[in-house]
C-alpha positions in Angstrom: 13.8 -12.6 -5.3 11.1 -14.7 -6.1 11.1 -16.4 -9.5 8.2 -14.2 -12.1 6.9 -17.9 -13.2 5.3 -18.5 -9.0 4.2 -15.1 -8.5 0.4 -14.6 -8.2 -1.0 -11.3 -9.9 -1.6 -8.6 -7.2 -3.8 -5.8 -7.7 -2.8 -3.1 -5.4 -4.5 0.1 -4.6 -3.1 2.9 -2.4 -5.9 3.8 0.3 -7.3 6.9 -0.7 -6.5 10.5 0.7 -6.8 11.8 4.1 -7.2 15.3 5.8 -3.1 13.9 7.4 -2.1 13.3 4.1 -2.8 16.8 2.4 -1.5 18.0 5.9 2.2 15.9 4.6 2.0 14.0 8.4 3.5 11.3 9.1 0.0 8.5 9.5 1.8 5.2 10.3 -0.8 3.3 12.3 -2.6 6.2 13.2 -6.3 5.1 12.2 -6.9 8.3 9.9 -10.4 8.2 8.2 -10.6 8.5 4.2 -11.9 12.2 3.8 -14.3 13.2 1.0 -11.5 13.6 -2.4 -10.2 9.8 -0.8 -13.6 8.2 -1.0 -14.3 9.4 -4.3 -10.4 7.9 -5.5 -11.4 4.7 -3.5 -14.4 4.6 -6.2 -12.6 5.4 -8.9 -10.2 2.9 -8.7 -12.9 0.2 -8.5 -14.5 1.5 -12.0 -10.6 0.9 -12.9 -10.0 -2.5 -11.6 -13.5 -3.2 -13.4 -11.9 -2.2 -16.2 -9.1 -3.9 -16.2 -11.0 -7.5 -15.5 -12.8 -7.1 -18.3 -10.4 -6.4 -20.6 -8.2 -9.4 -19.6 -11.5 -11.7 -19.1 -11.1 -12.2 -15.5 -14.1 -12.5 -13.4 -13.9 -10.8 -10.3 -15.6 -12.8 -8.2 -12.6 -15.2 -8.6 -10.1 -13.4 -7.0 -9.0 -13.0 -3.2 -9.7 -9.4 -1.4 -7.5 -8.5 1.6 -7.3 -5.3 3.0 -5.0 -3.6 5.8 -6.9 -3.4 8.9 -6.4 0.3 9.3 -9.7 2.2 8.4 -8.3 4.0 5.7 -7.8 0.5 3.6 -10.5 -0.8 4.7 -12.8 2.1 3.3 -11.4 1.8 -0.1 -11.8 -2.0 -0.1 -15.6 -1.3 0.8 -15.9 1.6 -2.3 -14.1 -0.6 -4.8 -15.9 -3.9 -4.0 -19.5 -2.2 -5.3 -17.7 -1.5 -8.9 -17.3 -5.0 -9.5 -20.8 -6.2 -8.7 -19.2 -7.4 -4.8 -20.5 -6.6 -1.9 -18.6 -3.9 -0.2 -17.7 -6.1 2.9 -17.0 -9.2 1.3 -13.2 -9.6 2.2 -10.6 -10.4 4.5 -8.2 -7.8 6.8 -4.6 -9.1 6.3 -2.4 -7.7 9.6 0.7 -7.7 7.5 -0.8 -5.3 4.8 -0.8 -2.7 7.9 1.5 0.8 7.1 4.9 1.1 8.0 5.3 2.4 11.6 6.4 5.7 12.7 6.4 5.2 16.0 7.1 8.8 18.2 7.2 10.5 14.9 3.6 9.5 13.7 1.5 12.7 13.9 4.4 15.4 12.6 5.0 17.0 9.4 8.7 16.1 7.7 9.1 19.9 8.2 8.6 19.7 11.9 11.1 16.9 12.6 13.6 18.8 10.4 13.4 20.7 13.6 12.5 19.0 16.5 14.6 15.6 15.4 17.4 17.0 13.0 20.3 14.2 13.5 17.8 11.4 12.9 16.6 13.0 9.9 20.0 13.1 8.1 19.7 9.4 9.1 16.9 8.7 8.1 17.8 10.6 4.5 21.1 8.8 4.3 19.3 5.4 4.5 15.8 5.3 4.1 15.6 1.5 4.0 17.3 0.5 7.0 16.0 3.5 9.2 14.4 3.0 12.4 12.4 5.8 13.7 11.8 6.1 17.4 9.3 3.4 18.2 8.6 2.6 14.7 9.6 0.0 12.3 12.3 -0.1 9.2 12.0 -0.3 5.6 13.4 -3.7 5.6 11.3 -5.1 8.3 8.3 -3.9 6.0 9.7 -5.9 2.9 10.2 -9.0 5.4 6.4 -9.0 6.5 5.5 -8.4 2.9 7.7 -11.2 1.6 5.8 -13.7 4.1 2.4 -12.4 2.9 3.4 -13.0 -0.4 4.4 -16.4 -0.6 1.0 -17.3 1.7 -1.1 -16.3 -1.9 -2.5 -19.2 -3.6 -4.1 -17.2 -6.3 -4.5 -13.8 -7.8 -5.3 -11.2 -5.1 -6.9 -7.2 -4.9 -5.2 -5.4 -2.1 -5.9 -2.1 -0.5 -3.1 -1.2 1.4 -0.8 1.7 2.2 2.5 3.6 0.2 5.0 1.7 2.4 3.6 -1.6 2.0 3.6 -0.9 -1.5 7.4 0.0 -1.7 8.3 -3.1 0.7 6.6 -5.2 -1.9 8.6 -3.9 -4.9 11.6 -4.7 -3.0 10.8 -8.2 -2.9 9.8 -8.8 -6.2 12.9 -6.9 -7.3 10.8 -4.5 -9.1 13.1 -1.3 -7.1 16.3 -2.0 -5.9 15.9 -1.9 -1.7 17.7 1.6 -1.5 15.1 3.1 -4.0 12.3 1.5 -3.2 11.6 4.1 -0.3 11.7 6.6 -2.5 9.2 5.6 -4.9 5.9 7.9 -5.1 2.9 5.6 -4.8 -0.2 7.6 -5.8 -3.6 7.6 -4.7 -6.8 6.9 -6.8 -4.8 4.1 -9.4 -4.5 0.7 -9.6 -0.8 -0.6 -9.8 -0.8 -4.5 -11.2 2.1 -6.3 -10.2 2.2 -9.5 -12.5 5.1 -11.6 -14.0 7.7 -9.5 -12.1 6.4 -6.4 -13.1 4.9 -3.2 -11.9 2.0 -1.5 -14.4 -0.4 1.4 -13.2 -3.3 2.1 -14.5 -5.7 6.0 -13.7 
C-alpha cells in the first residue's frame, strides 16, 4: 500500500452510460459510444468537479487531465472539461486507464454466460479478483497497471476512466480489501475523490 502522506489527489469519474451498459453487457475494450442519458452525466459531473474546486480553492487549470483512450472516457473528459472554463480537448489519453478486458466474453450479458460458459462463471464468482476470462485480463493484473500509473503522478490529477479501473485503484490504495474490491458498484454521473487514502463521492 502506498503511504496516504505521497499520494496525489485523484478525481475520478466513471465514463458515462452506454446503450451496452443498460443492455448489462460485458464492454471491456469494446469502443461503445456514450449514448444520450451518458453525455448528459459526463456534464453533470463537470458542474460537480466545478464545485468541488471551488469549494476547496483549487484552480482547475492546475491540475493534470488523463483519460482512458476508449471513446466512452474520452467523451466525458471532453463534456466535463467545458464546466471548468477548459477546453474540451485539452488532455492527455493514459493507455493504463483502459477497462478491464473481457476478452471472448466482451459482447454477452452475465445471464448469457450463466449459460453458454457455466463452470467459468462459478469461477469467476468464487474469485473475482484473480479471474481470468477467456482472452481477457484479471482483476489483479488491473490493480498492477493501476499501481504503475499511480506512482507516475506528480501532482493532483482528473481521471475519466472505467468501473474496473476504478476498483483496481481502490485495491492499491487499500481503500477495499482485493477480494472486495471487484465487487464494489462504481456509479455513473459522480465524482469519486480519492485523497489522503480515502475514497469520497460526491452527485
Amino acid at each position: 500500500m502506498i503511504p496516504a502522506r505521497s499520494q496525489p489527489t485523484v478525481y475520478y469519474i466513471r465514463h458515462g452510460e452506454t446503450d451496452w451498459n443498460v443492455a448489462g453487457r460485458l464492454q471491456g475494450r469494446r469502443d461503445v459510444p456514450l449514448n444520450a442519458r451518458g453525455r448528459a452525466q459526463g456534464t453533470q459531473c463537470g458542474e460537480i468537479l466545478r464545485d468541488l474546486l471551488a469549494r476547496d480553492g483549487r484552480d482547475a487549470a492546475a491540475l493534470d487531465y488523463v483519460s482512458s483512450p476508449l471513446q466512452r472516457a474520452c467523451a466525458t473528459m471532453e463534456l466535463v472539461r467545458p464546466a471548468l472554463a477548459l477546453p474540451a480537448s485539452g488532455y492527455r489519453i493514459e493507455p493504463r486507464l483502459i477497462e478491464i478486458a473481457f476478452g471472448d466474453w466482451e459482447g454477452f450479458t452475465i445471464a448469457q454466460l450463466h449459460n453458454r460458459d457455466p463452470q467459468r462463471i462459478a469461477q469467476r464468482e468464487h474469485d473475482k479478483w484473480h479471474f481470468l476470462p477467456p482472452g481477457g485480463e484479471s482483476y489483479e493484473m488491473v490493480s498492477a497497471r493501476m499501481r504503475d500509473w499511480y506512482e507516475s503522478l506528480d501532482r493532483d490529477t482528473v481521471a475519466t476512466a472505467h468501473g474496473g479501473t476504478a476498483r483496481g485503484l481502490m485495491a492499491v490504495l487499500g481503500i477495499a480489501k482485493p477480494a472486495a474490491a471487484p465487487l464494489v458498484d462504481i456509479v455513473q454521473g459522480e465524482v469519486y475523490v480519492f485523497a489522503g487514502g480515502k475514497l469520497s463521492r460526491y452527485a
